[in-house]
C-alpha positions, 0 to 999 in steps of 0.5 A, spaced: 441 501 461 448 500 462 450 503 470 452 510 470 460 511 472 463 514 478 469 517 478 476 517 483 482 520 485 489 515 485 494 520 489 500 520 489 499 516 482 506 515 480 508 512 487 509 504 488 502 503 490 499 508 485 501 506 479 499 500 481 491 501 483 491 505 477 494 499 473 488 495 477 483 500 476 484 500 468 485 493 468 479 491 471 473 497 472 474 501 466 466 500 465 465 502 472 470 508 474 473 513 471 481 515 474 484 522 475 491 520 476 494 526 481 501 527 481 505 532 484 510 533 477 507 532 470 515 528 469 513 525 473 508 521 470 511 516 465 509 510 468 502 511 467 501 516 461 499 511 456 493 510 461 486 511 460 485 516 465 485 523 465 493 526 469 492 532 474 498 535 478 497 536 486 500 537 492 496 535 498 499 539 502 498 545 497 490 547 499 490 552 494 490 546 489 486 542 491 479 545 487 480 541 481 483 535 484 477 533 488 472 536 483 465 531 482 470 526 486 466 519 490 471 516 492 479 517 493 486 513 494 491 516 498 499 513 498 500 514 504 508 516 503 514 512 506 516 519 509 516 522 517 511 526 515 506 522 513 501 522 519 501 529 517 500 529 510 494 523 511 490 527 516 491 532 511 488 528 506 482 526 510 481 533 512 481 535 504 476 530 502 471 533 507 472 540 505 472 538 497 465 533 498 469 527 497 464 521 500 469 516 501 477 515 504 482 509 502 488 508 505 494 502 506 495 502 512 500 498 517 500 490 520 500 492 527 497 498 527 492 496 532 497 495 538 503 498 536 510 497 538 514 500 532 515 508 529 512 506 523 505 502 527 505 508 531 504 512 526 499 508 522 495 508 529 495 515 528 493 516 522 487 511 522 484 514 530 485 520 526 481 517 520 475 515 525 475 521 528 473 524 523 467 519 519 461 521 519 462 528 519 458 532 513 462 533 506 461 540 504 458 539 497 459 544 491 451 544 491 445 542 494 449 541 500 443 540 506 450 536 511 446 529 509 453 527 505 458 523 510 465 522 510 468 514 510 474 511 510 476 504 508 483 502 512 487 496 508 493 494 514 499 490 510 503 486 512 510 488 509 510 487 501 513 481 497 517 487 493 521 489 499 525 483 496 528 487 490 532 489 496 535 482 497 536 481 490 543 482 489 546 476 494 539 472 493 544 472 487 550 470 491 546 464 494 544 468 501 538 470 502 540 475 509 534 476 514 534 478 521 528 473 522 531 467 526 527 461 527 520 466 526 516 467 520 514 473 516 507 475 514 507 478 507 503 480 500 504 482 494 503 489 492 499 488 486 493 484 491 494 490 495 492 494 489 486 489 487 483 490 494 484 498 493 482 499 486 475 494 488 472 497 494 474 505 489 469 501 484 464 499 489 465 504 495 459 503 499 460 495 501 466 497 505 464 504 508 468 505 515 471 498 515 478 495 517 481 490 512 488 485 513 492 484 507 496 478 508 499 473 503 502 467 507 506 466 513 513 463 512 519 462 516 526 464 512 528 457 510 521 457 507 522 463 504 530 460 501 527 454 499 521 457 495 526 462 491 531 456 490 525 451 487 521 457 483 527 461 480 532 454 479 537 457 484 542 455 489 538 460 495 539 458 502 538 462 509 542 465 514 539 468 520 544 475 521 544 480 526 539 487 525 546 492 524 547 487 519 540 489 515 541 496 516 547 496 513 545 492 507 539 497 506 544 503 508 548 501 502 542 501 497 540 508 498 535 507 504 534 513 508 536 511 515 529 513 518 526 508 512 531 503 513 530 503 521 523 502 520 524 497 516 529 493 521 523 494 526 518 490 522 523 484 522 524 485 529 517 485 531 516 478 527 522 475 529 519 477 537 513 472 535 508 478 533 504 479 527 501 472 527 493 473 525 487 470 524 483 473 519 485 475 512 481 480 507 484 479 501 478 473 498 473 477 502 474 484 497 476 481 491 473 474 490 481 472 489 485 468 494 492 472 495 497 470 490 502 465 493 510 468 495 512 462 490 508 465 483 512 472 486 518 469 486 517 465 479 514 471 475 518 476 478 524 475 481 526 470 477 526 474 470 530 480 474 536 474 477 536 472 470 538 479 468 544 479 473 
């Protein structure tokens, strides 16, 4: 007798990293799940509307919504959003999953965030003690509800993303890759196995109850990340070490707010000062599968968008 689905939340689902759980879930679980898609606006949805999933409006910060959002839900991914209120919005999210009877919590949280030293490590620091605080408190469920249901949360802490490189897209053109590194190495991961790692534990939430995960890719250092984008893309890249306002400014140029571009040059920083070297990585451990190389990154994505310009 085939195994009976259970069905999760993806919220904000049109955000980076929800569509691309969402993407995950479909891809990979459609036999084990089925995905209600949450976003704030139904314009919004256009990436994902030709999925397989069930498309609903909400607002997180609207309680009054949230009744059919959460309604005959296991198990829910909150996008963390890359905003200065995003240590409320989260508490919020664990607070609504209680309140709403969802049994298990997921979120991306931050590299660092056990001994922070940036805003943005603070806030994730914040936001995981808050995710702690409230395991293990009884989900109010619509019946039969005796308080032997508890809350659980999963926390997924990521070194920064290979697609923050889209960034340095337009002088990885010029042949320059600029970053504020020095002779450091930076941790990254790519996006999608963030992703993979959320859509397996929504899949099989209980095998990861009140667990902390690390996200990484690889280590490299900035002549290492040059010489992989110039071997697997067929370019001339070389790197220069440049000066923190140099990056800023870069950021500010593309669009950045100046609260995101500061967090982002922060976590530069940080691993310019030697920090962020870890031990343990989760990835294989979740999904089974080594992380994807920087250099599978850069030829079957970066590439194509160089190629455009």
């Amino acid at each position: 007798m085939a195994e009976s689905k259970h069905s999760v939340v993806v919220m904000t689902a049109n955000s980076n990293t929800g569509t691309a759980v969402v993407s995950q879930l479909c891809e990979a679980f459609a036999d084990k799940v089925n995905v209600r898609a949450v976003v704030r606006k139904m314009g919004r949805a256009e990436d994902i509307e030709e999925m397989p999933i069930e498309i609903v409006t909400g607002d997180i910060m609207q309680r009054h919504m949230l009744g059919p959002v959460f309604a005959d839900i296991k198990a829910a991914y909150f996008a963390v959003p890359n905003e200065k209120d995003r240590v409320t919005k989260t508490k919020a999210f664990f607070d609504a999953c209680i309140e709403h009877g969802i049994e298990h919590g997921i979120i991306l949280s931050l590299l660092g965030a056990d001994e922070p030293a940036t805003e943005a490590q603070s806030q994730f620091a914040e936001i995981e003690a808050y995710a702690k605080a409230v395991a293990g408190k009884p989900v109010k469920l619509p019946v039969g509800d005796k308080g032997k249901v508890k809350f659980k949360y999963t926390i997924l802490r990521c070194a920064p993303f290979y697609q923050n490189f889209f960034a340095n897209l337009p002088t990885i053109a010029e042949g320059h890759l600029y970053l504020p590194l020095a002779a450091m190495k930076l941790g990254h991961v790519d996006m999608d196995d963030a992703a993979k790692c959320v859509a397996t534990i929504l899949s099989n939430p209980g095998e990861h109850a009140d667990k902390t995960y690390t996200l990484i890719g690889e280590y490299q250092a900035g002549n290492m990340l040059a010489s992989t984008i110039a071997m697997k893309a067929g370019i001339h890249c070389s790197f220069e070490t440049v000066p923190d306002e140099v990056v800023s400014e870069a950021y500010t140029t593309l669009g950045m707010s100046s609260w995101a571009t500061n967090n982002a040059v922060a976590m530069y920083r940080w691993f310019r000062e030697g920090h962020g070297i870890v031990e343990s990585n989760d990835i294989e451990t979740i999904t089974g599968s080594k992380p994807r190389k920087f250099g599978k990154f850069v030829a079957e994505t970066l590439k194509p968008l160089l190629n455009e310009m």
